[in-house]
Residue, then its C-alpha position, 0 to 999 in steps of 0.5 A: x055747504x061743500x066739499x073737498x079739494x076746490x069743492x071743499x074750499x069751495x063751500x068748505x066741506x059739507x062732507x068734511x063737516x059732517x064727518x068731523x062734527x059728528x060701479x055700473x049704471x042703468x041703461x040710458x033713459x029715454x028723454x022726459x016725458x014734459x020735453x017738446x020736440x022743439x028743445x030736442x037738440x038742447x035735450x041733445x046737448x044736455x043729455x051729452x053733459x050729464x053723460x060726460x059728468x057721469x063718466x067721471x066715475x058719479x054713479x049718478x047725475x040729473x040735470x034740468x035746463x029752464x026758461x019761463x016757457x020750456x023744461x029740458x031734463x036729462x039724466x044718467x046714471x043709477x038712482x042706486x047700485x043695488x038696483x040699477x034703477x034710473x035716477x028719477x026725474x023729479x029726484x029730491x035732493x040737498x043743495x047744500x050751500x045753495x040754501x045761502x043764495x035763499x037766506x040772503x034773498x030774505x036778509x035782502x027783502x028785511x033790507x027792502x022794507x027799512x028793517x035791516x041795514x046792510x051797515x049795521x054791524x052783528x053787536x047791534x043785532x045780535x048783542x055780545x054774540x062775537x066777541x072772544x079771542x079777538x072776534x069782535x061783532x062791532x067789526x062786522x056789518x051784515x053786508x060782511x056776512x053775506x059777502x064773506x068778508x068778515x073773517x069769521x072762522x068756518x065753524x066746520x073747519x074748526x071742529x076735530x074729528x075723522x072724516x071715514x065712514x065710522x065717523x059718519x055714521x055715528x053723527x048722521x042723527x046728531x044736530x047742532x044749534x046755531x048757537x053752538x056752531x058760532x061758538x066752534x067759530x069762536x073758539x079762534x081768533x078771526x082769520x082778519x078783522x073788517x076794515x069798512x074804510x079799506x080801499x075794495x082791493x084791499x078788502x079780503x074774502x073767505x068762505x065760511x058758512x058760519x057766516x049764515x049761521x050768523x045771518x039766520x040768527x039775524x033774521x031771527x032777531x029782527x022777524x022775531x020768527x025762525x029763519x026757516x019760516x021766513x024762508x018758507x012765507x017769503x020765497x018758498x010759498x010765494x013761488x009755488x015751489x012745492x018741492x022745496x022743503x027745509x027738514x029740520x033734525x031730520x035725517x032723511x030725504x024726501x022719496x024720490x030721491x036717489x042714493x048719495x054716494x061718498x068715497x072717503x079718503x084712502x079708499x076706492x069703496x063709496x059709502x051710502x051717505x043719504x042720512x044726514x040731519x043738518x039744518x041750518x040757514x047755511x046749507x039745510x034745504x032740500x029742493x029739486x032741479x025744477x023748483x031750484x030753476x024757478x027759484x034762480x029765475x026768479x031772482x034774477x028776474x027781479x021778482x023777489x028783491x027790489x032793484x036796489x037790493x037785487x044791485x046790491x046782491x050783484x056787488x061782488x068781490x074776488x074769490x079766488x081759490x073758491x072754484x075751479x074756475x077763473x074771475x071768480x067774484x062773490x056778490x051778496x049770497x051768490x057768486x059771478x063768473x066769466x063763460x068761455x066763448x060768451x061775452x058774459x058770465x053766469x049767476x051761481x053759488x053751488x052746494x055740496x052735501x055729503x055724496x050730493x054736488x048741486x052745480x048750477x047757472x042762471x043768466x043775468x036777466x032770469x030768462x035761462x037757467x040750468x041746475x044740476x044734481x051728482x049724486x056721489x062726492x069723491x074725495x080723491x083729487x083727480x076724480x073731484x077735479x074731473x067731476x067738477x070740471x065736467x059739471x062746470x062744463x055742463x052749466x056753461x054749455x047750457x047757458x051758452x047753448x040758450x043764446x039767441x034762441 
């Protein structure tokens, strides 16, 4: 899930959802000890990203670049102001809405193995669970949710509540069932209605995260197991990614980590935002830059989906609006974009959490990826769109940076 302004549209505001359902920096550390003097000038170039994403104001920043033979990470920034002490290099933090890119890829393996069909449509999967004030489930197909085109309503936008600091953190420990964040969606008629017959430029898009809600309930009905656990046996387990956890109702993240930060609208003070018990197939993970790279790379490198499914995965749609970039389009779980200055384009979803933006790429054969994590999610428009800018900046000159060598 995400945040605010084009980050809010983006994943549709983890940090807004949260609050409406419920200063200086360490000196520069020295590069990471696993970095090897060949990937110096990467670590050159990467350390002078995170930089500029840290002097947009983020009171912290990590970033790791990866390929099946090297590791370059770079940080800046403070792990929190009251100390001053650095950002640490294995930092857990939340992905947000890059949990989605991880409950597709198992939606997509049921695919594989003839348990599922992308056509068939939520009635038959999950009877009478839409239906009300006009949203009808017989009107959409999996491949709908996992493309954002079903029109369902967000069920984060749809709930009322202030987004301040009071609000958070009386719902920082409250947890909500899948069950009662598709009724919120419910609540309102669809934003449109699925036509499979229409033309693809007619089909429209929209983000909503109740979409996944929607999907992990799915996983449910057909492994009769909870999503979390398919999550865990098939990609979690199978790629070593031993620090890649899904918390359940807990509210807090795992040590080492760094302080999430928050500046809530109409005010210049960031608030600590790192508690916060969210769980769901739509945003729930908690993952680290390394194992989130070995995880991207994976994808891409055709180890987790058959190539028909990892086809479809790449079958995307327009999404203007949702990033602050251009060309945007939305595949199966995870999203394309052009990179400046290249001949392609990088493979991304992104998440923001409240106080964390998770910004990532990876190429279209697996062979490079680069992640990213801020540890501090403003609300004010100039500073979002300088950090986002800045963030997008680093993922592209990273990807660009790996061609050719």
């Amino acid at each position: 899930m995400t945040g605010t302004g084009a980050a809010v549209s983006r994943r549709t505001t983890m940090a807004v959802a949260a609050g409406a359902l419920l200063a200086g920096a360490a000196p520069k550390a020295a590069a990471a000890p696993h970095c090897t003097a060949a990937a110096a000038r990467g670590r050159d170039a990467l350390q002078a990203g995170v930089d500029a994403v840290r002097a947009t104001g983020a009171t912290g920043v990590i970033a790791e670049v990866q390929t099946a033979h090297d590791r370059t990470t770079a940080r800046a920034g403070a792990a929190d102001l009251g100390s001053g002490r650095p950002v640490p290099w294995d930092a857990y933090y939340r992905i947000g809405s890059d949990t989605k890119t991880f409950t597709a890829v198992v939606v997509l393996q049921l695919v594989g193995e003839g348990k599922l069909a992308l056509t068939d449509t939520v009635e038959r999967r999950l009877p009478g669970a839409i239906r009300g004030n006009g949203n009808d489930g017989a009107r959409i197909t999996v491949a709908n949710l996992l493309r954002q085109t079903s029109g369902l309503n967000d069920y984060l936008a749809v709930a009322e509540g202030e987004f301040t600091p009071e609000a958070y953190r009386k719902g920082r420990f409250r947890t909500h069932t899948p069950q009662e964040q598709l009724t919120a969606a419910l609540t309102r008629p669809p934003r449109w209605l699925p036509r499979p017959d229409a033309p693809a430029a007619e089909r429209r898009w929209g983000y909503a995260n109740t979409n996944y809600v929607v999907a992990g309930l799915i996983i449910e009905a057909v492994t009769g197991r909870p999503w979390a656990q398919e999550i865990h046996e098939r990609v979690i387990e199978p790629l070593g990614l031993r620090h890649t956890l899904i918390p359940g109702g807990s509210a807090y993240v795992p040590q080492p980590t760094a302080t999430a930060y928050t500046q809530f609208p109409g005010s210049e003070r960031l608030t600590d935002t790192t508690l916060a018990a969210v769980s769901g197939a739509d945003g729930g993970l908690i993952s680290t830059t390394r194992d989130h790279g070995v995880f991207l790379r994976a994808l891409m490198g055709g180890r987790l989906l058959r190539p028909a499914q990892l086809a479809a995965m790449k079958r995307t749609v327009p999404a203007d609006g949702w990033i602050r970039a251009k060309g945007v389009r939305y595949g199966l779980g995870i999203a394309w974009r052009p990179v400046a200055g290249s001949d392609g384009g990088v493979w991304f979803h992104g998440g923001t959490h409240l106080g964390v933006v998770s910004e990532s790429g990876v190429t279209e054969d697996g062979t490079r990826a680069v992640t990213s994590a801020t540890f501090t999610l403003p609300t004010e428009e100039a500073r979002q769109d300088a950090q986002a800018a800045a963030t997008l900046r680093l993922v592209d000159d990273a990807l660009r940076g790996g061609r050719g060598r």
